[in-house]
mmCIF file of the N, C-alpha and C atoms, coordinates in Angstrom:
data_MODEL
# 
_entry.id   MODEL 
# 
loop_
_atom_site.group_PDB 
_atom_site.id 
_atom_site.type_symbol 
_atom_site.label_atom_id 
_atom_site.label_alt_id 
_atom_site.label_comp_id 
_atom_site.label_asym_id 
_atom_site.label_entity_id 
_atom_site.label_seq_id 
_atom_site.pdbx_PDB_ins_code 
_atom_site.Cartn_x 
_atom_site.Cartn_y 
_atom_site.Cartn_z 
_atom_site.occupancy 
_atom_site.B_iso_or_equiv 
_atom_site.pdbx_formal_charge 
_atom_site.auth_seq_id 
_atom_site.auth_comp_id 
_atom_site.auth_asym_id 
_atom_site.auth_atom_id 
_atom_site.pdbx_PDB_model_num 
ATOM 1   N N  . UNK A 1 1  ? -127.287 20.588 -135.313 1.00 0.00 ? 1  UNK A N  1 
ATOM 2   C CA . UNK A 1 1  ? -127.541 21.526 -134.235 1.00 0.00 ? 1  UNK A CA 1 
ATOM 3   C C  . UNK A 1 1  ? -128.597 22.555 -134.654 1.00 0.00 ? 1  UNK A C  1 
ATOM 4   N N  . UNK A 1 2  ? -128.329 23.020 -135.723 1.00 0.00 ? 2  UNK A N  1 
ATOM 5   C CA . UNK A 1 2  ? -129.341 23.966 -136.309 1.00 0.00 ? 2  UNK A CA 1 
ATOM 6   C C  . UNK A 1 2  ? -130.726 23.516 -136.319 1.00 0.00 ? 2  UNK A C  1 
ATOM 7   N N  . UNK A 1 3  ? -131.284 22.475 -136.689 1.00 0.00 ? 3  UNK A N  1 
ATOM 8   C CA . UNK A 1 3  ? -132.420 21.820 -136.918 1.00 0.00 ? 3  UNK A CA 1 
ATOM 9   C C  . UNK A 1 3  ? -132.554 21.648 -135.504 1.00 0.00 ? 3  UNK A C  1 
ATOM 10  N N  . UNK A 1 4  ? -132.135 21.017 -134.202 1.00 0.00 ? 4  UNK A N  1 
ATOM 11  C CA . UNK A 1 4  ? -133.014 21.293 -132.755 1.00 0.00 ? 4  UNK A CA 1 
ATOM 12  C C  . UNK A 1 4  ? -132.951 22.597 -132.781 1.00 0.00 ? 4  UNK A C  1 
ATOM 13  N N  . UNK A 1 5  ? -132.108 23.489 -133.124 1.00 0.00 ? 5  UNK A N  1 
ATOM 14  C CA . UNK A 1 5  ? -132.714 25.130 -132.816 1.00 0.00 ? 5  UNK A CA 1 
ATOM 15  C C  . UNK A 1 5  ? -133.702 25.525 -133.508 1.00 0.00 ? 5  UNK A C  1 
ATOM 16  N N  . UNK A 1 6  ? -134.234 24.761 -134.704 1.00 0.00 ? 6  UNK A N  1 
ATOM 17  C CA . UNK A 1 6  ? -135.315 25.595 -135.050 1.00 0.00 ? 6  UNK A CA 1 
ATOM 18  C C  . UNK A 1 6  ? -136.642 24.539 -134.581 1.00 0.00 ? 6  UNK A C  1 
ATOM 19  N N  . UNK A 1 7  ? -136.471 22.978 -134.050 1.00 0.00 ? 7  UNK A N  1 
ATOM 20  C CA . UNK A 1 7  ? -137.263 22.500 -133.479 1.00 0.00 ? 7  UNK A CA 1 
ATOM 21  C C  . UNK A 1 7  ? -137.899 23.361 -131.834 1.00 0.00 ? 7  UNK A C  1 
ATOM 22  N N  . UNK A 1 8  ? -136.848 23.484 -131.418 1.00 0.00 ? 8  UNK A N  1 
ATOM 23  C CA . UNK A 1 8  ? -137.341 24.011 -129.915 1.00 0.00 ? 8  UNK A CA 1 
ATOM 24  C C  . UNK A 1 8  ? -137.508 25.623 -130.368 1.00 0.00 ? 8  UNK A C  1 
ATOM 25  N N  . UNK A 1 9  ? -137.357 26.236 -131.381 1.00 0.00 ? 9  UNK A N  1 
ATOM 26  C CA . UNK A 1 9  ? -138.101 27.365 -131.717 1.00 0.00 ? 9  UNK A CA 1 
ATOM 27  C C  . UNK A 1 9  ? -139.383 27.364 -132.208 1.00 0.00 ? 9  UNK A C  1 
ATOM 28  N N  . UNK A 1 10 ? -139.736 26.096 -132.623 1.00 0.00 ? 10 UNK A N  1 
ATOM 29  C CA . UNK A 1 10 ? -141.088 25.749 -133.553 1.00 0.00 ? 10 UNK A CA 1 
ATOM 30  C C  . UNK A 1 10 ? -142.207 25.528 -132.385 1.00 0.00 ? 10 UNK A C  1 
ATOM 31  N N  . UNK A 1 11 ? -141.523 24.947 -131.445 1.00 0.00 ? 11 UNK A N  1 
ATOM 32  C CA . UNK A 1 11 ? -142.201 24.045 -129.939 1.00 0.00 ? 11 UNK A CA 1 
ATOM 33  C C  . UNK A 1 11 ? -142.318 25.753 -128.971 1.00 0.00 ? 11 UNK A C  1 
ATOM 34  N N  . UNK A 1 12 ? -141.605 26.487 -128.774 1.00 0.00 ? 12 UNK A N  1 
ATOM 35  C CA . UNK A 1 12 ? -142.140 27.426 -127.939 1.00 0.00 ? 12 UNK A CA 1 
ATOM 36  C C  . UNK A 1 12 ? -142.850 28.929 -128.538 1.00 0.00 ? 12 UNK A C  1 
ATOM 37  N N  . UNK A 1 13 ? -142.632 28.886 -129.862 1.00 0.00 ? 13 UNK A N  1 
ATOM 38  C CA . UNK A 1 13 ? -143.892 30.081 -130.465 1.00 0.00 ? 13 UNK A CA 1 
ATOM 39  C C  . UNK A 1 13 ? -145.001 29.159 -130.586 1.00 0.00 ? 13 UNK A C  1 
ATOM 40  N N  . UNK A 1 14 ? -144.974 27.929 -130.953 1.00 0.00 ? 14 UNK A N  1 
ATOM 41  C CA . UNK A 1 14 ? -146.554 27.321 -130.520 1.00 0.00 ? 14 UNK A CA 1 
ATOM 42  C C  . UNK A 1 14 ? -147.296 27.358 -128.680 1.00 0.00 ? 14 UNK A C  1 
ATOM 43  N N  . UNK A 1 15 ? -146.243 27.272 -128.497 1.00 0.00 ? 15 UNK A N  1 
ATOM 44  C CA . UNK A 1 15 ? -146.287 26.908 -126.875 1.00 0.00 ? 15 UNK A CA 1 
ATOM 45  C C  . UNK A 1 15 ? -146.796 28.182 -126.279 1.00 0.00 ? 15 UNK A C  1 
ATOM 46  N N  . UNK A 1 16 ? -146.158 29.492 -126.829 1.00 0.00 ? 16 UNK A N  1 
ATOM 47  C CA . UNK A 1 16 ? -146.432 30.671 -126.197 1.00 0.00 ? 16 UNK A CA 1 
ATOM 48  C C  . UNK A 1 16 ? -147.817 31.569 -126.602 1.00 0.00 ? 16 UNK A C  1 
ATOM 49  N N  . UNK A 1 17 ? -148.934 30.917 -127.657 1.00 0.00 ? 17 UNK A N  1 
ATOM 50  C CA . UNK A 1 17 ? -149.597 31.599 -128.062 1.00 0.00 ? 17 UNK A CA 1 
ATOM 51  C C  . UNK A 1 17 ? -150.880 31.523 -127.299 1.00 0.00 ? 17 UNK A C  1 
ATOM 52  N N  . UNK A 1 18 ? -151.634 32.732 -126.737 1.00 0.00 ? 18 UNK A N  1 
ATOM 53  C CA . UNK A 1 18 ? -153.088 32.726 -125.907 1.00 0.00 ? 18 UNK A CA 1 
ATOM 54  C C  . UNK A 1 18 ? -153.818 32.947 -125.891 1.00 0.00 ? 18 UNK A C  1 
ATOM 55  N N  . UNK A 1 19 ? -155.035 33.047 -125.674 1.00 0.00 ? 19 UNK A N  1 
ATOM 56  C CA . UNK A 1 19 ? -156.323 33.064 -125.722 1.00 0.00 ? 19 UNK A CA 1 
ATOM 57  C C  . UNK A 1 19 ? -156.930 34.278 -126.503 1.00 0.00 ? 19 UNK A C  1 
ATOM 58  N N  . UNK A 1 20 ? -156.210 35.619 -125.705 1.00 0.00 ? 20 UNK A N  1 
ATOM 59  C CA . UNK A 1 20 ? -157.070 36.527 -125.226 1.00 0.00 ? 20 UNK A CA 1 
ATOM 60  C C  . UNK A 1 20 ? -155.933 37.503 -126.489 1.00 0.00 ? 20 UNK A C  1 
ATOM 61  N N  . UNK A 1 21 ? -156.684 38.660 -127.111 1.00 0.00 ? 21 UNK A N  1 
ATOM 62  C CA . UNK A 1 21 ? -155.723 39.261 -128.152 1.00 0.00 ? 21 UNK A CA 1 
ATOM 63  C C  . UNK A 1 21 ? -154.610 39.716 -127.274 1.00 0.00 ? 21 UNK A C  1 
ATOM 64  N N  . UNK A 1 22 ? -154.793 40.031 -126.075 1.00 0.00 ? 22 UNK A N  1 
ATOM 65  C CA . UNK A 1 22 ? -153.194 40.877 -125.317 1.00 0.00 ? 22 UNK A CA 1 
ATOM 66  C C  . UNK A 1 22 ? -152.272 39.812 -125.072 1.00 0.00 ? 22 UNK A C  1 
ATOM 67  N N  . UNK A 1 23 ? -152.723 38.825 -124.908 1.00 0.00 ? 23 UNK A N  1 
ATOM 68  C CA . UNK A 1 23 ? -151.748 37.744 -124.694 1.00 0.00 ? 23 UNK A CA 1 
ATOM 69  C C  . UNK A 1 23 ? -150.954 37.150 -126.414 1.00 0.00 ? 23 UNK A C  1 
ATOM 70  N N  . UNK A 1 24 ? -152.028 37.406 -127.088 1.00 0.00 ? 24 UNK A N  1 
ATOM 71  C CA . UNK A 1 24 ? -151.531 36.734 -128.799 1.00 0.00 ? 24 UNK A CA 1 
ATOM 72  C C  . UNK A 1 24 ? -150.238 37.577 -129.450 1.00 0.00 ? 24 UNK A C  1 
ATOM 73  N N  . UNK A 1 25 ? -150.857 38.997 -128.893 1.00 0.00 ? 25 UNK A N  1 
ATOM 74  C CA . UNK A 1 25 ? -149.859 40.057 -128.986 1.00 0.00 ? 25 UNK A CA 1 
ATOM 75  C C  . UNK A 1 25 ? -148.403 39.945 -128.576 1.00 0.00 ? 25 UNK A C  1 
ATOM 76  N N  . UNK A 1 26 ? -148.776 39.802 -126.798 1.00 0.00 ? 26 UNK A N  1 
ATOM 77  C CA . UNK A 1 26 ? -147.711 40.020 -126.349 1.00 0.00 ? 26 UNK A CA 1 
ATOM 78  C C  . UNK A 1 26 ? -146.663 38.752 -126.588 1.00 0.00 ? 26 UNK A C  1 
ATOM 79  N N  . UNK A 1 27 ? -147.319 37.731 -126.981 1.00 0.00 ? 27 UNK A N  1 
ATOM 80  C CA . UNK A 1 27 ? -146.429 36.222 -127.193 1.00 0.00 ? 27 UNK A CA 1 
ATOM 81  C C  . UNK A 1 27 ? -146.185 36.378 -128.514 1.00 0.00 ? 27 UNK A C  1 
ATOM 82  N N  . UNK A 1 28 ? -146.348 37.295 -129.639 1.00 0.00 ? 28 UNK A N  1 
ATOM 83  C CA . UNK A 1 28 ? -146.189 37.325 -130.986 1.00 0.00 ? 28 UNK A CA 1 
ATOM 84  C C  . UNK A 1 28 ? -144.799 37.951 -130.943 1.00 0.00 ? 28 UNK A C  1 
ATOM 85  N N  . UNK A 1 29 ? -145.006 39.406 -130.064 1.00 0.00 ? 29 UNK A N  1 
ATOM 86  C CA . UNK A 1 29 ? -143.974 40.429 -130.207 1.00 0.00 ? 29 UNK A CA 1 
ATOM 87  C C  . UNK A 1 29 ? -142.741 39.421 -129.842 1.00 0.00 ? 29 UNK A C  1 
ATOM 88  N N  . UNK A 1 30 ? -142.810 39.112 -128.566 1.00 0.00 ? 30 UNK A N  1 
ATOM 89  C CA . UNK A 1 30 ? -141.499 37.857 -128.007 1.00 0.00 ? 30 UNK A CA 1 
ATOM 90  C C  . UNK A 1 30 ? -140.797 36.839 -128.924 1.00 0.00 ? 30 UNK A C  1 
ATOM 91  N N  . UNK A 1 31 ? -141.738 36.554 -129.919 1.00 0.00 ? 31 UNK A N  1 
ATOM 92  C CA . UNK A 1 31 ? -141.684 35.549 -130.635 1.00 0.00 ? 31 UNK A CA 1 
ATOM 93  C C  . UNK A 1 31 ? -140.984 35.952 -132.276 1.00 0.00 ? 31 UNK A C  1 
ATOM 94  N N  . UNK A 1 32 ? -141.471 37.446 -132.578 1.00 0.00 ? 32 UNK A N  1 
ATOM 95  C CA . UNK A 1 32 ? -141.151 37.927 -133.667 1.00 0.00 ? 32 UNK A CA 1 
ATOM 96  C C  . UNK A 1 32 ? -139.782 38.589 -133.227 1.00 0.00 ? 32 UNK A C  1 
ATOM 97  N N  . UNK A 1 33 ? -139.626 39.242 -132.035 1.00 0.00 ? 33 UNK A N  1 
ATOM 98  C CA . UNK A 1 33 ? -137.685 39.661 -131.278 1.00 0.00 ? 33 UNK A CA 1 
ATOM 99  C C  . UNK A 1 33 ? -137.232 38.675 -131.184 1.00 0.00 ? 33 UNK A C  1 
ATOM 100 N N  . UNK A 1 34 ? -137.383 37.432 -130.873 1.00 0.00 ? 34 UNK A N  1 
ATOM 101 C CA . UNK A 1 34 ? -136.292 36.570 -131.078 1.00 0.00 ? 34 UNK A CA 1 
ATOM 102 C C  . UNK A 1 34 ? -136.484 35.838 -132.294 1.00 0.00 ? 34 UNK A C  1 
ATOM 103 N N  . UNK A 1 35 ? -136.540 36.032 -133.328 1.00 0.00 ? 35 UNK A N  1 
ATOM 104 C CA . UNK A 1 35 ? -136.130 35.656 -134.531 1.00 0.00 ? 35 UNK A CA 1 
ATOM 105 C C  . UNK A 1 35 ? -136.189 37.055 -134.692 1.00 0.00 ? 35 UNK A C  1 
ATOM 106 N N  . UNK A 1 36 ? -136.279 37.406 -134.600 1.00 0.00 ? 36 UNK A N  1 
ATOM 107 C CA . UNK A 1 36 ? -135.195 39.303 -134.984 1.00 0.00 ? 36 UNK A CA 1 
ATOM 108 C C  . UNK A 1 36 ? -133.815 39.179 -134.676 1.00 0.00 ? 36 UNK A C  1 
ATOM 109 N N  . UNK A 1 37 ? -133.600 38.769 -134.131 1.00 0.00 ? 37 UNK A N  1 
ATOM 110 C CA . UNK A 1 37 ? -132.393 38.604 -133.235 1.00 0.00 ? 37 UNK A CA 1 
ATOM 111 C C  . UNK A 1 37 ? -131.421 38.281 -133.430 1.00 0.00 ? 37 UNK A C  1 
ATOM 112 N N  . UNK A 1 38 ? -131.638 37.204 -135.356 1.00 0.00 ? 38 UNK A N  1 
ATOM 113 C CA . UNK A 1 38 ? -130.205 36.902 -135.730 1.00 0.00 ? 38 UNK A CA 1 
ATOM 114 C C  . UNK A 1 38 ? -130.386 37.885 -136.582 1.00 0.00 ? 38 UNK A C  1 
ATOM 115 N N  . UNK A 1 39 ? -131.067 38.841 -136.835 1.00 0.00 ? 39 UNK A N  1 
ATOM 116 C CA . UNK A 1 39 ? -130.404 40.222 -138.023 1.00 0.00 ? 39 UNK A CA 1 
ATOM 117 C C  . UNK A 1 39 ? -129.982 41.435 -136.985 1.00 0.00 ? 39 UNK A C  1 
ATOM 118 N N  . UNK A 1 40 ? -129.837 41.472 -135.937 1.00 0.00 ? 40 UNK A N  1 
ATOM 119 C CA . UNK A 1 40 ? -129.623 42.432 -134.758 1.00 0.00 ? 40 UNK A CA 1 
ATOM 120 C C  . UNK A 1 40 ? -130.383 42.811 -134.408 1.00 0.00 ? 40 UNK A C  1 
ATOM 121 N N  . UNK A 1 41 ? -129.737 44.535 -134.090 1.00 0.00 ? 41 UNK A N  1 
ATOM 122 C CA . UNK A 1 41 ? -130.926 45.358 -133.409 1.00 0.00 ? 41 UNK A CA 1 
ATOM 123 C C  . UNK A 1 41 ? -132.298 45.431 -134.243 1.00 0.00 ? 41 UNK A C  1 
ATOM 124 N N  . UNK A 1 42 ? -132.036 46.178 -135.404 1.00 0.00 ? 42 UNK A N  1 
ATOM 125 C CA . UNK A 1 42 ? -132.917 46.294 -136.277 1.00 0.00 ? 42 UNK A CA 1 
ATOM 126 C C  . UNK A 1 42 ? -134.158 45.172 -136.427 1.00 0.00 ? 42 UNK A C  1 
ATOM 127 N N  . UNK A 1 43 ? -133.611 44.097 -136.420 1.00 0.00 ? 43 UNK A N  1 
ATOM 128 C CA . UNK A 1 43 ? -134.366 42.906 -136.769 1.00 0.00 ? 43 UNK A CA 1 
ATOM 129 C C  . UNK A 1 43 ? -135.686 42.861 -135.524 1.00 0.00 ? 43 UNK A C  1 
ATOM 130 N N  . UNK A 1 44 ? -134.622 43.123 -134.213 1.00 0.00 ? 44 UNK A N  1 
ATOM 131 C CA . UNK A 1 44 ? -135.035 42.770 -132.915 1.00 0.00 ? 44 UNK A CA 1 
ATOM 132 C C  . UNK A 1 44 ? -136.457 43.762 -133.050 1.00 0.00 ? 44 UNK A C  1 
ATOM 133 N N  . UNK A 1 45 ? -136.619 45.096 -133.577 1.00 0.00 ? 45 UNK A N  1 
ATOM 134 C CA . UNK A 1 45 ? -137.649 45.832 -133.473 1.00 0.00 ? 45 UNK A CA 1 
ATOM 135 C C  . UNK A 1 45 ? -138.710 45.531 -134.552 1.00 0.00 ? 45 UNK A C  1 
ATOM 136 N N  . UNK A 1 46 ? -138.355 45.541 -135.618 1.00 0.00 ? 46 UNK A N  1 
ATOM 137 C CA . UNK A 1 46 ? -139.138 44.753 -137.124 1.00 0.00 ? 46 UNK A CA 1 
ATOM 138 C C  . UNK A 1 46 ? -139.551 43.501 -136.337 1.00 0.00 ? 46 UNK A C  1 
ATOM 139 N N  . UNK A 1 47 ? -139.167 42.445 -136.308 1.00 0.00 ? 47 UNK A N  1 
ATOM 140 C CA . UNK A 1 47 ? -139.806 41.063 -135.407 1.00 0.00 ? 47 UNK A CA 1 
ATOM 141 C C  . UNK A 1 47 ? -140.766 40.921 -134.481 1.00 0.00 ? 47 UNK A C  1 
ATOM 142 N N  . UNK A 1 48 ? -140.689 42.239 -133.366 1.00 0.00 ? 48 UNK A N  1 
ATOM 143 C CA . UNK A 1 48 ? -141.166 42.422 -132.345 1.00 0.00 ? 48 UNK A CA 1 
ATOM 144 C C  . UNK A 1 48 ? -142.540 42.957 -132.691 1.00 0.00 ? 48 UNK A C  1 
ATOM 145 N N  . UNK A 1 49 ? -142.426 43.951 -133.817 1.00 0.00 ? 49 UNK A N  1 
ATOM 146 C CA . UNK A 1 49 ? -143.635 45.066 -134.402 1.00 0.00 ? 49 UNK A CA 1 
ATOM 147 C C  . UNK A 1 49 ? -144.647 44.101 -135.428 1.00 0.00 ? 49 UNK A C  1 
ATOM 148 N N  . UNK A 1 50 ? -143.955 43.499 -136.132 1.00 0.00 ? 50 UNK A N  1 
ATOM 149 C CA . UNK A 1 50 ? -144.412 42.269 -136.902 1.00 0.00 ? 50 UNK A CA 1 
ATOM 150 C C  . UNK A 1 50 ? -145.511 40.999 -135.842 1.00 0.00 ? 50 UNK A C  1 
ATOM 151 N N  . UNK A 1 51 ? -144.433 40.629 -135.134 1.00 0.00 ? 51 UNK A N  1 
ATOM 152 C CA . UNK A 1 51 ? -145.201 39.735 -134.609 1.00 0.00 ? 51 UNK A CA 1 
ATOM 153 C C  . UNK A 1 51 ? -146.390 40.111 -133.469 1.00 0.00 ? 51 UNK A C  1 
ATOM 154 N N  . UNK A 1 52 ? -146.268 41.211 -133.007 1.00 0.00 ? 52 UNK A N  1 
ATOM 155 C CA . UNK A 1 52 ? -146.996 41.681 -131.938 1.00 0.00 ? 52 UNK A CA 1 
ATOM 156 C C  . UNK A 1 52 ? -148.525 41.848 -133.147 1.00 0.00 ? 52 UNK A C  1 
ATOM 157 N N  . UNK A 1 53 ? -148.517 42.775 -134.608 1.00 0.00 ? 53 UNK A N  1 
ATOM 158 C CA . UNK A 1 53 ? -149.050 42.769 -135.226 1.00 0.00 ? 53 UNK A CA 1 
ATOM 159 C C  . UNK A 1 53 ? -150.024 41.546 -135.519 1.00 0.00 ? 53 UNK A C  1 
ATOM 160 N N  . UNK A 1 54 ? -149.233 40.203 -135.620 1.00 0.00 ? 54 UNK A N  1 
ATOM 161 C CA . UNK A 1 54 ? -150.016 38.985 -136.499 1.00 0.00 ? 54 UNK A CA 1 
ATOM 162 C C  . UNK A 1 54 ? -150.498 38.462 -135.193 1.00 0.00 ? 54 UNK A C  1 
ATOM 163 N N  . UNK A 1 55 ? -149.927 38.607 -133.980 1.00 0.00 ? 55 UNK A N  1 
ATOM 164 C CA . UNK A 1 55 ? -150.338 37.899 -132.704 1.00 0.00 ? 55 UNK A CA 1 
ATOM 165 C C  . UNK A 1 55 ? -151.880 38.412 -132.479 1.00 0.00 ? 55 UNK A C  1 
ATOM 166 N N  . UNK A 1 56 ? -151.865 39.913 -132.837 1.00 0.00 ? 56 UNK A N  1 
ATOM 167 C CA . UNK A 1 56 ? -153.045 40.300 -132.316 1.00 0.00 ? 56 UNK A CA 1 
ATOM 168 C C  . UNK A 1 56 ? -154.426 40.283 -133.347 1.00 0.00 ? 56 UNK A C  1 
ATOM 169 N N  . UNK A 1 57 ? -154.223 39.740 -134.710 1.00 0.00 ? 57 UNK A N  1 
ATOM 170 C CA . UNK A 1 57 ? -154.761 39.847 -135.699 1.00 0.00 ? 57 UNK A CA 1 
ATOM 171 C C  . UNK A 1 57 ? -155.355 38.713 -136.430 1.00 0.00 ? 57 UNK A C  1 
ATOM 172 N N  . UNK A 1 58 ? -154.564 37.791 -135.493 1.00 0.00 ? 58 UNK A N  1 
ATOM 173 C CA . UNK A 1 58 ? -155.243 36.367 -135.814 1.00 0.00 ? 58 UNK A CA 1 
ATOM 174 C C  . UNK A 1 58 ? -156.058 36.119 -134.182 1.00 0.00 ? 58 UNK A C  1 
ATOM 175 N N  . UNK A 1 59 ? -156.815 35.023 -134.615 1.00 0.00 ? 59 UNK A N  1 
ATOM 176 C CA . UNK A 1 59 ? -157.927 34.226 -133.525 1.00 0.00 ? 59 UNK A CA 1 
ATOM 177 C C  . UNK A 1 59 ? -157.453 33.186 -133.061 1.00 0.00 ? 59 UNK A C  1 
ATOM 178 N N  . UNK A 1 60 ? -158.224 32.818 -131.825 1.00 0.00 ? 60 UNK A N  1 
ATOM 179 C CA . UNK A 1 60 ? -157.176 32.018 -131.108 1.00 0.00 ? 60 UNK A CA 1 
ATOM 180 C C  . UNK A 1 60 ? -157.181 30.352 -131.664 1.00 0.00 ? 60 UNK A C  1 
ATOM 181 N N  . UNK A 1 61 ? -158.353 30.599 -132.905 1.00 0.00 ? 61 UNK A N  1 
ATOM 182 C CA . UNK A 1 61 ? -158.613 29.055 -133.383 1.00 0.00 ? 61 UNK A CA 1 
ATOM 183 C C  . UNK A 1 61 ? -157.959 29.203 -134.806 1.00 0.00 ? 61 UNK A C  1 
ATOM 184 N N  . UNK A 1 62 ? -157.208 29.792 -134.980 1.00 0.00 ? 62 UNK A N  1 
ATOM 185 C CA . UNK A 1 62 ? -156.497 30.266 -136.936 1.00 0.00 ? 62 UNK A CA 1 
ATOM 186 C C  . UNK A 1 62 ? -155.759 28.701 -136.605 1.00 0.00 ? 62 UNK A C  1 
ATOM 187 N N  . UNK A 1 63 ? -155.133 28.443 -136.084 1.00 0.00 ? 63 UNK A N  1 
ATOM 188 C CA . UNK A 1 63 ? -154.051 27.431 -135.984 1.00 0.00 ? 63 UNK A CA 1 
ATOM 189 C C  . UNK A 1 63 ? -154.977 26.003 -134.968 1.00 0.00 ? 63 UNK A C  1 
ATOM 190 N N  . UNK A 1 64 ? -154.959 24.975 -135.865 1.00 0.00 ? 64 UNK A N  1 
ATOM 191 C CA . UNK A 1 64 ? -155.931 23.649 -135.299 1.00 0.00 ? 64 UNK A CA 1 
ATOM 192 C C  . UNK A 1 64 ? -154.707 22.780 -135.725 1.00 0.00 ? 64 UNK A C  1 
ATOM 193 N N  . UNK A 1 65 ? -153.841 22.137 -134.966 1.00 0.00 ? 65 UNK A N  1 
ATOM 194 C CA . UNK A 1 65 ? -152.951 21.188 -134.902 1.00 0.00 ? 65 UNK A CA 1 
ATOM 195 C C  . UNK A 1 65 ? -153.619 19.624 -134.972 1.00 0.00 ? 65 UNK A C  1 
ATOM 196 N N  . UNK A 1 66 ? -155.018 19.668 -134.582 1.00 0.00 ? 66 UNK A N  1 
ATOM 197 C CA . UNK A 1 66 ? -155.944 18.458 -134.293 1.00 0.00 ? 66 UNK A CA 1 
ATOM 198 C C  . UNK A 1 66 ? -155.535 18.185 -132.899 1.00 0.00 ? 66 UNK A C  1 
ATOM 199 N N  . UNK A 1 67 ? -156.238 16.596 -132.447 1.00 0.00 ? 67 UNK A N  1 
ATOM 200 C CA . UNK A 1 67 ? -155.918 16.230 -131.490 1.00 0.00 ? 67 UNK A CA 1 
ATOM 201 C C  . UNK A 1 67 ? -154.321 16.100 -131.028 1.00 0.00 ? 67 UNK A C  1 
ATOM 202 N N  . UNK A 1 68 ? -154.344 16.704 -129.415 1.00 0.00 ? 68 UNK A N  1 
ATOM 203 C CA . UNK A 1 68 ? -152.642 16.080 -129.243 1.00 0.00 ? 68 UNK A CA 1 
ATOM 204 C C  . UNK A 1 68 ? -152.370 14.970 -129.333 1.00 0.00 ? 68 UNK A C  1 
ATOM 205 N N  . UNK A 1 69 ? -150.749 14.209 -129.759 1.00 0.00 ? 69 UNK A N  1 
ATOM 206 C CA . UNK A 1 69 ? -150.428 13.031 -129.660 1.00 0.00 ? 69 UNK A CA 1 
ATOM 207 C C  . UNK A 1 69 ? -150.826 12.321 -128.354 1.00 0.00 ? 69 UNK A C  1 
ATOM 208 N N  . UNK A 1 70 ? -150.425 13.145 -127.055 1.00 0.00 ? 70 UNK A N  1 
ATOM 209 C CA . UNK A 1 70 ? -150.744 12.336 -125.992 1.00 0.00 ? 70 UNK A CA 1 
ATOM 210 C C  . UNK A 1 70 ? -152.172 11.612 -125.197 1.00 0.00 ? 70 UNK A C  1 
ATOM 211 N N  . UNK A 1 71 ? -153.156 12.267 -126.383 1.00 0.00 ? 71 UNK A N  1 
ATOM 212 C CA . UNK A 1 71 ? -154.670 12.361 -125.908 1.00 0.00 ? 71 UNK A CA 1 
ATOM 213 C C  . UNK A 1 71 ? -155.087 10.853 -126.870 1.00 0.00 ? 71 UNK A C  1 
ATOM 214 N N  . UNK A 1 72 ? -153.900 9.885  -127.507 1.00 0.00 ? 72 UNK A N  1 
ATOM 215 C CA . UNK A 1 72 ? -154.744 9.016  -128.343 1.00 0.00 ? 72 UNK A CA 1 
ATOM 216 C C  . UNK A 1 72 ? -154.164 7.812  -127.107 1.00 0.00 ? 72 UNK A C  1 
# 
């Protein structure tokens, strides 16, 4: 069970990341609160501040997966 939770966690912080720095941000912060989320509150704000941080600090090409599977 644990391993699909961290699959469909792996699949929607990829899924949620965008173009534009407000969007990298705002899908970082979301992304860094919920994996805050199993240390509580605390976590929930550290995660949120963290990820909003790396969302907005990386480019929208840092991460090249290559071609999608469905494009061969």
């Amino acid at each position: 069970m644990r391993a699909i939770a961290m699959a469909i966690l792996a699949v929607t912080a990829l899924s949620g990341c965008g173009t534009t720095t407000g969007d990298r941000g705002l899908s970082g912060a979301g992304i860094g609160a919920g994996i805050g989320l199993l240390a509580g509150p605390p976590g929930v704000a550290v995660g949120g501040a963290v990820g909003a941080v790396v969302g907005m600090a990386t480019r929208p090409d840092t991460v090249n997966l290559g071609k999608p599977v469905w494009n061969n």
